[in-house]
C-alpha positions in Angstrom: -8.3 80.8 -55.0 -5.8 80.3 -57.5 -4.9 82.0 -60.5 -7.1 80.4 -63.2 -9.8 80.1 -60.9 -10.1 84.0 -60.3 -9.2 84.8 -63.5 -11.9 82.2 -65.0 -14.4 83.6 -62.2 -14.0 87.5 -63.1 -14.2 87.1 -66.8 -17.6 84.3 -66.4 -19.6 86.5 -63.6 -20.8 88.9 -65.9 -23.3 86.5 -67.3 -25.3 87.7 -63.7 -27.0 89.9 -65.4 -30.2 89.1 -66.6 -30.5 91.0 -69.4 -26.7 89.0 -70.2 -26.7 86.4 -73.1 -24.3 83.6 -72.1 -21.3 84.0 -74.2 -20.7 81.6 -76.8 -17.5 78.6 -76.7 -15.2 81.1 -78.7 -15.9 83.6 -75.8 -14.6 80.9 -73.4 -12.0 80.1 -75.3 -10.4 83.5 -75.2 -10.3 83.6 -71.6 -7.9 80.3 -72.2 -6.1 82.7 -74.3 -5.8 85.5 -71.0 -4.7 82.6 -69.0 -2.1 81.1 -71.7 -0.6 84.9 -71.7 -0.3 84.9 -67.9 1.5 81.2 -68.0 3.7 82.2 -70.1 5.2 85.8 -69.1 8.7 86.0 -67.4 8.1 87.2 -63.7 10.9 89.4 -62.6 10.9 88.9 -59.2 10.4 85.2 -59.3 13.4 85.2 -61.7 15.4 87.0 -59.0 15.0 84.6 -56.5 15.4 81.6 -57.8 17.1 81.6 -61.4 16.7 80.8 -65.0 16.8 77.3 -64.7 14.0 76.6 -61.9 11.7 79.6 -63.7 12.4 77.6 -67.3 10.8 74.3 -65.7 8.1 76.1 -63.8 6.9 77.7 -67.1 7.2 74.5 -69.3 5.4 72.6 -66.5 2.7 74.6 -65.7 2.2 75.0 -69.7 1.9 70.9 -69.9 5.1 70.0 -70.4 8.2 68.4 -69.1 11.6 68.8 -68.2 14.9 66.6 -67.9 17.6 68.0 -65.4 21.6 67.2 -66.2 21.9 65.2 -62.9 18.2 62.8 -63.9 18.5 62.9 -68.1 16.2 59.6 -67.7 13.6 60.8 -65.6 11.1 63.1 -67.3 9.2 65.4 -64.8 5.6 67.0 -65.3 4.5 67.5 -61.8 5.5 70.7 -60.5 4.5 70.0 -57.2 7.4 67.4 -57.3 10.0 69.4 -58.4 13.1 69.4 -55.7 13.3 72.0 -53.4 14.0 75.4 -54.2 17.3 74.9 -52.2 18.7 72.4 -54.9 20.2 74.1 -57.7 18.4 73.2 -61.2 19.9 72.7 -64.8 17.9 71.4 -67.2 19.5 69.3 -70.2 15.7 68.7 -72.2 12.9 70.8 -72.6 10.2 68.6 -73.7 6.6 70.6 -74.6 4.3 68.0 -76.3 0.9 68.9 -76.2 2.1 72.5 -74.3 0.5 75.7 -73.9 3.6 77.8 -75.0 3.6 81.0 -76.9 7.0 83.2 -78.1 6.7 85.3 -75.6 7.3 82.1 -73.1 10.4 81.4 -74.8 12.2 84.7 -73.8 12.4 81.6 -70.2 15.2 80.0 -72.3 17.6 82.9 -71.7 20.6 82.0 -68.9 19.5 78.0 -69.0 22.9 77.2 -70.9 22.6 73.1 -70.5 19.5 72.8 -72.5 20.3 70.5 -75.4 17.3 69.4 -77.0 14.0 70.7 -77.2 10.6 69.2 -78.7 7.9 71.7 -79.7 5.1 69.2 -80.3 1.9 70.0 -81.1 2.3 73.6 -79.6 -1.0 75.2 -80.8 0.1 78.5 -79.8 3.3 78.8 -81.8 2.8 81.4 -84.3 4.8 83.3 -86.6 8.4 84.1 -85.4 7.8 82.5 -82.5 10.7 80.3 -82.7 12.9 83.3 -82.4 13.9 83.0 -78.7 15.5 79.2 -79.4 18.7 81.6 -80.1 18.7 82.4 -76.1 20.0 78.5 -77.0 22.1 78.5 -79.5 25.2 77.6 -77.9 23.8 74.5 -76.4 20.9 73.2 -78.5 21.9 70.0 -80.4 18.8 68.5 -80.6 15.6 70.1 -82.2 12.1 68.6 -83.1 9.3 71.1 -84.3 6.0 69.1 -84.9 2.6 69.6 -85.6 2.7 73.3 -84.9 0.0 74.2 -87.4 0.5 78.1 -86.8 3.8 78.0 -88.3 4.8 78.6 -91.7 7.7 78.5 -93.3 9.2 81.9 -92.7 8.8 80.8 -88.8 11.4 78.4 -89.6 13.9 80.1 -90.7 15.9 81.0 -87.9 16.4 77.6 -86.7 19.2 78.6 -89.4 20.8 80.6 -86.6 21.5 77.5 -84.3 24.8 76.4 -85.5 25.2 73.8 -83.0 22.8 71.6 -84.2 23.3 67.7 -85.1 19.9 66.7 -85.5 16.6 68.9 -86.7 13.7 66.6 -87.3 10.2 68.9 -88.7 6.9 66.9 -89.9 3.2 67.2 -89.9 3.3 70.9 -90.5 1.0 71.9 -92.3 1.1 75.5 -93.0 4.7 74.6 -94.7 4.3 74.8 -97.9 7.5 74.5 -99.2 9.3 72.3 -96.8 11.6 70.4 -99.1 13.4 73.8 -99.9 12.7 74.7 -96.2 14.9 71.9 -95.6 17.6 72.8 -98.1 18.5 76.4 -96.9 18.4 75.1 -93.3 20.9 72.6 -94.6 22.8 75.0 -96.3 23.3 77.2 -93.1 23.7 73.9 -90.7 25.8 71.8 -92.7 26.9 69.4 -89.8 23.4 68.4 -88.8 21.5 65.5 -90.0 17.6 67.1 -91.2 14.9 64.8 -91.4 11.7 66.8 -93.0 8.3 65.5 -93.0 4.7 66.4 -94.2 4.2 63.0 -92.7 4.4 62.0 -88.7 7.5 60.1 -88.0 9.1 58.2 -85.7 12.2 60.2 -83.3 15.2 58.9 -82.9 16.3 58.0 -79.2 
């Protein structure tokens, strides 16, 4: 039985009883929550035994993402069951979590993955706060940054994309809990003056 499934199955079983009501969708949905937090921890051991790198594209894959390694920058992979071997040494060049289940503390994944270039946080529901914090595990190799449709962060969560100095393109839109993302824009700009902003209340188009 996997993971979900006994997780799922422990938390849904108490609705045996019959004096039980049936917990309502929110109920449900907070057991998606339990599961998100167990997706997204660092595990130690597996850490340990097979490096930042493969443990980075475990985590954004199992979250509903993808990853593009250095020596396959074209090919974009989301199965995990078709990752290569454990074997084959792993360094990932793009971190791409569109529609992904990732929260900060999954991001603490980044640390030791020093070929990771660009990263998309699209539509990352579970971005909150100061979550964007652990993109400075990346600072010395993120160029590329997209934050999108991550309506749980406002713009105080922004500001430490001010931290990533190596930055030559930062593209934001469809934010909506920005409220002031014009001057958002201009202190980034102010701290990152070599990198081209693009900033958006409306969905845009990336560049390739």
């Amino acid at each position: 039985m996997s993971l979900l499934q006994t997780i799922a199955r422990r938390l849904l079983l108490v609705g045996a009883s019959p004096s039980y009501k049936q917990p309502e969708p929110l109920s449900r949905r907070n057991i998606w929550g339990y599961v998100a937090v167990a997706f997204n921890q660092v595990d130690a051991d597996r850490l340990s035994k097979v490096g930042p790198n493969r443990l980075c594209a475990e985590w954004i894959i199992k979250n509903g993402g993808g990853v593009r390694f250095v020596d396959s920058p074209s090919k974009l992979r989301k199965d995990y069951n078709l990752l290569p071997p454990e074997n084959v040494p792993l360094r990932i060049k793009v971190v791409d979590a569109t529609n992904a289940s990732v929260m900060k503390i999954g991001l603490a994944h980044f640390k030791g993955c020093e070929d990771i270039d660009t990263v998309i946080f699209h539509n990352c529901k579970h971005l909150e706060g100061d979550s964007l914090d652990g993109l400075t595990y990346l600072k010395n190799s993120l160029t590329r940054l997209q934050i999108s449709g991550c309506y749980n962060i406002t713009d105080e969560g922004l500001a430490v994309i001010g931290e990533l100095r190596n930055l030559k393109q930062l593209l934001i839109f469809d934010m909506i809990y920005v409220k002031r993302l014009e001057e958002v824009a201009n202190k980034l700009k102010l701290h990152l003056p070599g990198c081209e902003i693009l900033a958006s209340k409306l969905p845009v188009a990336p560049k390739q």
